[in-house]
N, CA, C and O atoms as CSV, one atom per row, in Angstrom:
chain,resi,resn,atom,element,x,y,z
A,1,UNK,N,N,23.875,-3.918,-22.759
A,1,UNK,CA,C,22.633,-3.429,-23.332
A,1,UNK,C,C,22.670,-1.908,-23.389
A,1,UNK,O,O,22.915,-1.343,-22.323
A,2,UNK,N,N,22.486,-1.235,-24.359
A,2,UNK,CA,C,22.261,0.034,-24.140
A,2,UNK,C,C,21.150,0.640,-23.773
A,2,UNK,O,O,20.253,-0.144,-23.462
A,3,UNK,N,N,20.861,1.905,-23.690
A,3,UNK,CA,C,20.297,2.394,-22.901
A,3,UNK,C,C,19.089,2.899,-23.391
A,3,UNK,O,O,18.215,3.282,-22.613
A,4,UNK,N,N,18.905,2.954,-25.054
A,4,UNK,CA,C,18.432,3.401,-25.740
A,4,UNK,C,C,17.453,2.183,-26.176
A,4,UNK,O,O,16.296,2.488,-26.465
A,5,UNK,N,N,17.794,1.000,-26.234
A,5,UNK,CA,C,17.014,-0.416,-25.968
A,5,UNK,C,C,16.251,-0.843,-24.575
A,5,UNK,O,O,15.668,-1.919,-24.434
A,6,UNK,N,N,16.352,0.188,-23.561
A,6,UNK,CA,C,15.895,0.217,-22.348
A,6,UNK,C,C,14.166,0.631,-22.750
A,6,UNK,O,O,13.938,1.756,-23.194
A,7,UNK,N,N,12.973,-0.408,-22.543
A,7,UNK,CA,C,11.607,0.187,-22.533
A,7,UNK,C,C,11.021,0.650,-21.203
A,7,UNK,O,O,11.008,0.062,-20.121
A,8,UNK,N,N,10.637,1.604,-21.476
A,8,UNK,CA,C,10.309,2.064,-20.115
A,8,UNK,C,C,8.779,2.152,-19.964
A,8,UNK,O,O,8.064,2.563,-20.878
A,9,UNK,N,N,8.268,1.710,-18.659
A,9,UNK,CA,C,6.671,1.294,-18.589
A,9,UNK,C,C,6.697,2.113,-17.034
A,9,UNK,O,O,7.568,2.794,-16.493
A,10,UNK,N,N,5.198,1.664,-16.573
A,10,UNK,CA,C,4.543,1.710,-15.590
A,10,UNK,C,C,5.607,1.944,-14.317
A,10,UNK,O,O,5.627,2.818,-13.451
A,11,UNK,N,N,6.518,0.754,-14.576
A,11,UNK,CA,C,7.168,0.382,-13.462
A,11,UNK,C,C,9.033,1.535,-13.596
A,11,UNK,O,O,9.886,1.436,-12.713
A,12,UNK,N,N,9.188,2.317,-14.641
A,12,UNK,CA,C,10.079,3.478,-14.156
A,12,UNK,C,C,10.011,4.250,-13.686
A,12,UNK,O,O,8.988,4.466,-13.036
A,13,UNK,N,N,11.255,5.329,-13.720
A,13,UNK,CA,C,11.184,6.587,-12.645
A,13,UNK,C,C,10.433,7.543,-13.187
A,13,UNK,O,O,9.717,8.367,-12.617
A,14,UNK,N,N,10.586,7.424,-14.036
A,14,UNK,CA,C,9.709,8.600,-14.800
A,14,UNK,C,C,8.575,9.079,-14.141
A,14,UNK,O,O,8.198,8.163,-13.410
A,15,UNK,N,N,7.769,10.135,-14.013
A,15,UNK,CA,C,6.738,10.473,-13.897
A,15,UNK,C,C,5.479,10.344,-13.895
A,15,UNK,O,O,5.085,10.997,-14.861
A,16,UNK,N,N,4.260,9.693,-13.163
A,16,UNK,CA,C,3.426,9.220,-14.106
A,16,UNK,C,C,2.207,10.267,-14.233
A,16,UNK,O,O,1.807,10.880,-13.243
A,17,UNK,N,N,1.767,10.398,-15.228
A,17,UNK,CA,C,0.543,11.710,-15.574
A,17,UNK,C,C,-0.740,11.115,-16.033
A,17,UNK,O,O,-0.903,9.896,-16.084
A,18,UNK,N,N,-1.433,11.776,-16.287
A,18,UNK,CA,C,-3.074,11.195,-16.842
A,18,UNK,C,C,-2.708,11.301,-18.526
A,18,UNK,O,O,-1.656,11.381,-19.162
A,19,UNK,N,N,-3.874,11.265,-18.814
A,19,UNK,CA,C,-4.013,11.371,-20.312
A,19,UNK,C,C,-4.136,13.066,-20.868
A,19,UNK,O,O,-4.135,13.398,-22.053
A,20,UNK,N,N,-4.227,13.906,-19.809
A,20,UNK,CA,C,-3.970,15.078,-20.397
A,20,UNK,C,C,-2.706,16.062,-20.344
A,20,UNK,O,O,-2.509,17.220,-20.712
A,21,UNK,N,N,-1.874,14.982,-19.662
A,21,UNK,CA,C,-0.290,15.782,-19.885
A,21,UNK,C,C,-0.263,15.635,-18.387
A,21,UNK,O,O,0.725,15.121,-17.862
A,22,UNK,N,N,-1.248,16.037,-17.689
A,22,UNK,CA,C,-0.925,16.772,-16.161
A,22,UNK,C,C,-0.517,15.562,-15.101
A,22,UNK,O,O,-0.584,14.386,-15.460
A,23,UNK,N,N,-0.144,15.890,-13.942
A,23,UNK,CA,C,0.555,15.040,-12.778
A,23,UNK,C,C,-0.335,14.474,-11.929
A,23,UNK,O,O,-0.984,15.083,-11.079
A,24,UNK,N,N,-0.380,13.013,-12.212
A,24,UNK,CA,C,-1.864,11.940,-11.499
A,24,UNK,C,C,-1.647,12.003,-10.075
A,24,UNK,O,O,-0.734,11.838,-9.265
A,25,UNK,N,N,-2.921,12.322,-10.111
A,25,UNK,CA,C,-3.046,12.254,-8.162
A,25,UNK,C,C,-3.337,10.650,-7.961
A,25,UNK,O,O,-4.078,9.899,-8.596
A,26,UNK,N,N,-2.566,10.432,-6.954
A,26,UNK,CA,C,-2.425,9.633,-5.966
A,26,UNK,C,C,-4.268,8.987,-5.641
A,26,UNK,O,O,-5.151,9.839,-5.548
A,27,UNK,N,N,-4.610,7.570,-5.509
A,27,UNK,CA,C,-5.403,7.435,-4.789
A,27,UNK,C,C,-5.418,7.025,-3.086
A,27,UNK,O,O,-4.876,5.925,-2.969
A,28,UNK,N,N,-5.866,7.563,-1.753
A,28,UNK,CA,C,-5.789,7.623,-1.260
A,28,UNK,C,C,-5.796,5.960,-0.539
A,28,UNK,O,O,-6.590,5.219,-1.120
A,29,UNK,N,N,-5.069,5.338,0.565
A,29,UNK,CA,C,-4.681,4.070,1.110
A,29,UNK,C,C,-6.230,3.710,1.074
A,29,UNK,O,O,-6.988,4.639,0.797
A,30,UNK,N,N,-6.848,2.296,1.358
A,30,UNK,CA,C,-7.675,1.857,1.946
A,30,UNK,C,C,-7.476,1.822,3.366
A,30,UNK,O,O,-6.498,2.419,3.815
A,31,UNK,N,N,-8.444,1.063,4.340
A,31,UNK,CA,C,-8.305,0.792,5.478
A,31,UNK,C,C,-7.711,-0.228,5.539
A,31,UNK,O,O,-7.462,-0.367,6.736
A,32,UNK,N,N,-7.125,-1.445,4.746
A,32,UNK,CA,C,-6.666,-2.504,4.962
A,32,UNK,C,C,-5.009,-2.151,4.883
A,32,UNK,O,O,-4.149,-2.802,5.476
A,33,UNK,N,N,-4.785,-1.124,4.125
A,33,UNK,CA,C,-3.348,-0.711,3.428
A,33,UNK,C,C,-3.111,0.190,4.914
A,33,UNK,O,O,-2.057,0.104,5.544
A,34,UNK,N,N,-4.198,1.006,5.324
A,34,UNK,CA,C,-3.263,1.910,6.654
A,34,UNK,C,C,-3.270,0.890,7.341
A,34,UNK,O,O,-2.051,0.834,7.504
A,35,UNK,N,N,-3.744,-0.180,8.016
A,35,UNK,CA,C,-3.345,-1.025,9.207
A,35,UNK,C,C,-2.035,-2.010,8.887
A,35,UNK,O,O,-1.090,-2.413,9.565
A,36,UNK,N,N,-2.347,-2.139,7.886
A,36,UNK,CA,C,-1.046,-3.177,6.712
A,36,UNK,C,C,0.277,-2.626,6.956
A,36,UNK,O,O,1.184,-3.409,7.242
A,37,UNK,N,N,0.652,-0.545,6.827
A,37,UNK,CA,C,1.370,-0.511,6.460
A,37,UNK,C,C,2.298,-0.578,7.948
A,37,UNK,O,O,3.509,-0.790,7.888
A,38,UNK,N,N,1.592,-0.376,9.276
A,38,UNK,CA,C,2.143,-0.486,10.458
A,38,UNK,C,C,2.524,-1.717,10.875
A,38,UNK,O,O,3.616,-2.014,11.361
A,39,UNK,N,N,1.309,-2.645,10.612
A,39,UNK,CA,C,1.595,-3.745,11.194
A,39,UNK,C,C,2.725,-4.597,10.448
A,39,UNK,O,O,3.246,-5.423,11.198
A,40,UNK,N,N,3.237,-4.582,9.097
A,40,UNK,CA,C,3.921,-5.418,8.947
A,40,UNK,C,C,5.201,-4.841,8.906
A,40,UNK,O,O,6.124,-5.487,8.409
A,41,UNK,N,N,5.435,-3.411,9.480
A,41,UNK,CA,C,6.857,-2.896,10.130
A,41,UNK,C,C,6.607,-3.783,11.671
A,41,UNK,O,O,7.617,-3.979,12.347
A,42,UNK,N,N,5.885,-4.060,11.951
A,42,UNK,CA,C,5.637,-4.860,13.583
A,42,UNK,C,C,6.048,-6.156,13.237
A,42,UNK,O,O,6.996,-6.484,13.952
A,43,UNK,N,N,5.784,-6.878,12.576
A,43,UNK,CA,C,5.733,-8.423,11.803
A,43,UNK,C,C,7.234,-8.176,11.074
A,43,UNK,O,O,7.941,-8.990,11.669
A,44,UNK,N,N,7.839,-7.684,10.385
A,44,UNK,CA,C,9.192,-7.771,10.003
A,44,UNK,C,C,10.505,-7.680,10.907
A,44,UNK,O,O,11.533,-8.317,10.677
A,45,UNK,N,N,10.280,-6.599,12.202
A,45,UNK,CA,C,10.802,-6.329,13.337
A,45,UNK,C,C,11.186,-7.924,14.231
A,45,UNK,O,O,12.291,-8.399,14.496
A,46,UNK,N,N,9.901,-8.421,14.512
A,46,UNK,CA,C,9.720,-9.889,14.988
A,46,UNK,C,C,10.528,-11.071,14.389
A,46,UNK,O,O,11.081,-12.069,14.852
A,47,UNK,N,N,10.361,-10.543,13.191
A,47,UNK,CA,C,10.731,-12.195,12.390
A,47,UNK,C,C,11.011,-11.761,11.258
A,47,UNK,O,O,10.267,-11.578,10.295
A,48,UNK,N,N,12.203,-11.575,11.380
A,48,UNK,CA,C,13.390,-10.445,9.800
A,48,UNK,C,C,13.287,-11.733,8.753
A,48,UNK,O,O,13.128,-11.571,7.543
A,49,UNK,N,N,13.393,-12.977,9.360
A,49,UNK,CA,C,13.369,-13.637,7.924
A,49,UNK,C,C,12.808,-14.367,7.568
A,49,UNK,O,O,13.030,-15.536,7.253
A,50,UNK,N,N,11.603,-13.474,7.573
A,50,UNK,CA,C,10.351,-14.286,6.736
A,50,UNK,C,C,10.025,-13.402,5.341
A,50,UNK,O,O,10.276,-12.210,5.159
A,51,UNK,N,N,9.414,-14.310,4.451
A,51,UNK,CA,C,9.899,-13.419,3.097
A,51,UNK,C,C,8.447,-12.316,3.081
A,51,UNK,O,O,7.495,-12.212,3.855
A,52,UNK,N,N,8.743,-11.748,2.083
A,52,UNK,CA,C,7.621,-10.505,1.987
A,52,UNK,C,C,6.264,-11.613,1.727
A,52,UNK,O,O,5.220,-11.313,2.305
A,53,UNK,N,N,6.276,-12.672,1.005
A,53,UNK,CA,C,5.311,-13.124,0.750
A,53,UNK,C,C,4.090,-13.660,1.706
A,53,UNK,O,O,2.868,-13.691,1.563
A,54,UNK,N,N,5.103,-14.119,2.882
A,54,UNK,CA,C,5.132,-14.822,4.007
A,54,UNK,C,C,4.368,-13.801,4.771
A,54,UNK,O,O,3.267,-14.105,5.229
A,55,UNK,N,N,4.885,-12.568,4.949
A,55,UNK,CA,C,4.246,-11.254,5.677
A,55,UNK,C,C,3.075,-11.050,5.379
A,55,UNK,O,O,2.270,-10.987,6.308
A,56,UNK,N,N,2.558,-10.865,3.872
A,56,UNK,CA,C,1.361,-10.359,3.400
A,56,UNK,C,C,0.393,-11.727,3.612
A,56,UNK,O,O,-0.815,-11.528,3.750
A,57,UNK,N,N,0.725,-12.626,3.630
A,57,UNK,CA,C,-0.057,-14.167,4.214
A,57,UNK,C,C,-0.727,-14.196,5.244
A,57,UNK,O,O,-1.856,-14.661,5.401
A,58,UNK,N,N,0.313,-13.432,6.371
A,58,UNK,CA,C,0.416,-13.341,7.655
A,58,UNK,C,C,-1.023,-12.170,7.836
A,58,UNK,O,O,-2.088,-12.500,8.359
A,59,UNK,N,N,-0.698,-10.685,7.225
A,59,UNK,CA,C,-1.222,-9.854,7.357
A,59,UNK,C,C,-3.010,-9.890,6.835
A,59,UNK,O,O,-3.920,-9.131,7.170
A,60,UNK,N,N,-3.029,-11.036,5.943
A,60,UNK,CA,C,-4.480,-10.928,5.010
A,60,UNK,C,C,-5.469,-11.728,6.102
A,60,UNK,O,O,-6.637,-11.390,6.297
A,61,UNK,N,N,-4.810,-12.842,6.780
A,61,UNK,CA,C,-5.542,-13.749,7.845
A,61,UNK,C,C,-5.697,-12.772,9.069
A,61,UNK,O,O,-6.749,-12.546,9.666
A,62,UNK,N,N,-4.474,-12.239,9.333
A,62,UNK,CA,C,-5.478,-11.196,10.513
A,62,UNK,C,C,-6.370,-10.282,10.035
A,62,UNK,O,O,-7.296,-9.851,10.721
A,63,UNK,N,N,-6.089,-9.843,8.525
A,63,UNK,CA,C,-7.376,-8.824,8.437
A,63,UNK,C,C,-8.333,-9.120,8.443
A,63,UNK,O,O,-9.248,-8.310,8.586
A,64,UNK,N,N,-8.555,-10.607,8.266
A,64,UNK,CA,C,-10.125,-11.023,8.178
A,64,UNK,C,C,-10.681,-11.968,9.198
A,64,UNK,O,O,-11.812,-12.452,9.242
A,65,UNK,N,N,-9.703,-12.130,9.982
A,65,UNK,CA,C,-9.948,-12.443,11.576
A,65,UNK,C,C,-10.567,-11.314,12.612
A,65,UNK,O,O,-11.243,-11.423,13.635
A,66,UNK,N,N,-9.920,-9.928,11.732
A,66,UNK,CA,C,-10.485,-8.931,12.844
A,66,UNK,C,C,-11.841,-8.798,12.797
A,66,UNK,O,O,-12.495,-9.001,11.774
A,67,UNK,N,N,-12.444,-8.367,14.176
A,67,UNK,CA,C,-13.276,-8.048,14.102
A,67,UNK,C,C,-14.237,-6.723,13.200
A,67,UNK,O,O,-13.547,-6.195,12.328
A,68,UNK,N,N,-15.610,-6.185,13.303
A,68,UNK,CA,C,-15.431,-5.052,12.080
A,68,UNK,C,C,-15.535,-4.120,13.448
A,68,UNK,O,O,-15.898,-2.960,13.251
A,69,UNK,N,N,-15.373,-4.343,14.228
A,69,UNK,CA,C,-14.846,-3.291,15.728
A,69,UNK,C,C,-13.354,-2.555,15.216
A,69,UNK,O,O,-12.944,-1.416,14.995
A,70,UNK,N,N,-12.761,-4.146,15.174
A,70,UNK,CA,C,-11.074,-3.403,14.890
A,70,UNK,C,C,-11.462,-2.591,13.860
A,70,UNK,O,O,-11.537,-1.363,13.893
A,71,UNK,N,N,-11.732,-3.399,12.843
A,71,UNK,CA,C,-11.531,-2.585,11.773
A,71,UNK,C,C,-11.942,-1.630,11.452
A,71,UNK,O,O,-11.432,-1.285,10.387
A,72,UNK,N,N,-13.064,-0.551,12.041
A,72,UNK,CA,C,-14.113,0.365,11.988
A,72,UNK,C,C,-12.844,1.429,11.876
A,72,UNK,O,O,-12.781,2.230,10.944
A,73,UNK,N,N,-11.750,1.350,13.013
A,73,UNK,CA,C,-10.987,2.692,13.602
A,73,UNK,C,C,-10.573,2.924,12.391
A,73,UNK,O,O,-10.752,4.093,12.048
A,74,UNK,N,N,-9.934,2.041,11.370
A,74,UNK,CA,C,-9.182,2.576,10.348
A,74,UNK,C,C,-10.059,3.057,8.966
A,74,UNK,O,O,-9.910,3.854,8.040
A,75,UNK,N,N,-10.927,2.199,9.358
A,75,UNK,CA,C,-12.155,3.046,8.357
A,75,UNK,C,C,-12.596,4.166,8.282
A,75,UNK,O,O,-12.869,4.615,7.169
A,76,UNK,N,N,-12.837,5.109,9.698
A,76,UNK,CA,C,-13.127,5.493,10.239
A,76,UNK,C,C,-11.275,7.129,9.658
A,76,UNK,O,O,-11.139,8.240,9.146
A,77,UNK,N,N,-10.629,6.258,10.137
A,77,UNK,CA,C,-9.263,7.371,9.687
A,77,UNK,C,C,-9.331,7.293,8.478
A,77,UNK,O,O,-9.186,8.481,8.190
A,78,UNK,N,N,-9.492,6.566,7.164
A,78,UNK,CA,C,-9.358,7.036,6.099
A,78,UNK,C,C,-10.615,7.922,5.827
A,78,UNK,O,O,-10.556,8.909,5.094
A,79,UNK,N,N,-11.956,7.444,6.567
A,79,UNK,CA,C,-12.690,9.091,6.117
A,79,UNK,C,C,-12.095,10.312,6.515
A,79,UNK,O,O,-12.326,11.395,5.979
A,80,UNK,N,N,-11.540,10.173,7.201
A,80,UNK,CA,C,-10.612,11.517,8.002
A,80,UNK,C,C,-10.223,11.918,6.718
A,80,UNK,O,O,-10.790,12.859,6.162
A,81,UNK,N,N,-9.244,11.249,6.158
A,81,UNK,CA,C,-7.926,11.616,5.380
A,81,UNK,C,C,-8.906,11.816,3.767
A,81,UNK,O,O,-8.639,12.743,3.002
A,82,UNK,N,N,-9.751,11.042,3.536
A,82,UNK,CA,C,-10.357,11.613,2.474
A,82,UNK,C,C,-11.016,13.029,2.302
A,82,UNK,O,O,-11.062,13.720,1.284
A,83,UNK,N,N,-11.693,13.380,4.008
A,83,UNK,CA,C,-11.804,14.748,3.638
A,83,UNK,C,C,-11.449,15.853,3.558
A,83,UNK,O,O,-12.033,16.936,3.510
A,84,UNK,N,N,-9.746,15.328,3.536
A,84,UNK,CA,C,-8.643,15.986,3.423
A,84,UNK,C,C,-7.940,16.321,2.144
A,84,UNK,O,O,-7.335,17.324,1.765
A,85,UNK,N,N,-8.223,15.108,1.576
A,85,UNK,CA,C,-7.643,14.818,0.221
A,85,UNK,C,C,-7.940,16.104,-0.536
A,85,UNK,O,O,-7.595,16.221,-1.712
């Protein structure tokens, strides 16, 4: 295939920008994504061969098992980080 028949979307390296040329900022994690992104380096460590699908299965039932105690702290850090942003 050449290279020139290659379409390139969303999902290349390329750059991605807004609609006015300039370089899109990032939206900042949720609270489910910062506890997500630790815990399932904890959950992959444990049990290497379980598939990614298997992980995020794993990870969605504890998020909604937690209490909104647990979950406050990380709520709580992304206001941090938003008023950082």
């Amino acid at each position: 295939m050449e290279e020139s028949s290659i379409k390139s979307g969303p999902s290349s390296n390329q750059e991605k920008t807004d609609m006015c040329g300039g370089e899109r900022i990032k939206r900042p994690m949720n609270a489910f994504m910062v506890w997500a992104k630790d815990r399932r380096r904890e959950i992959r460590k444990k049990t290497p061969s379980l598939h990614q699908s298997q992980v995020s299965d794993l990870l969605s039932k504890e998020w909604r098992a937690m209490s909104k105690d647990g979950k406050s702290q990380f709520c709580h850090s992304m206001i941090c980080k938003e008023s950082n942003f």
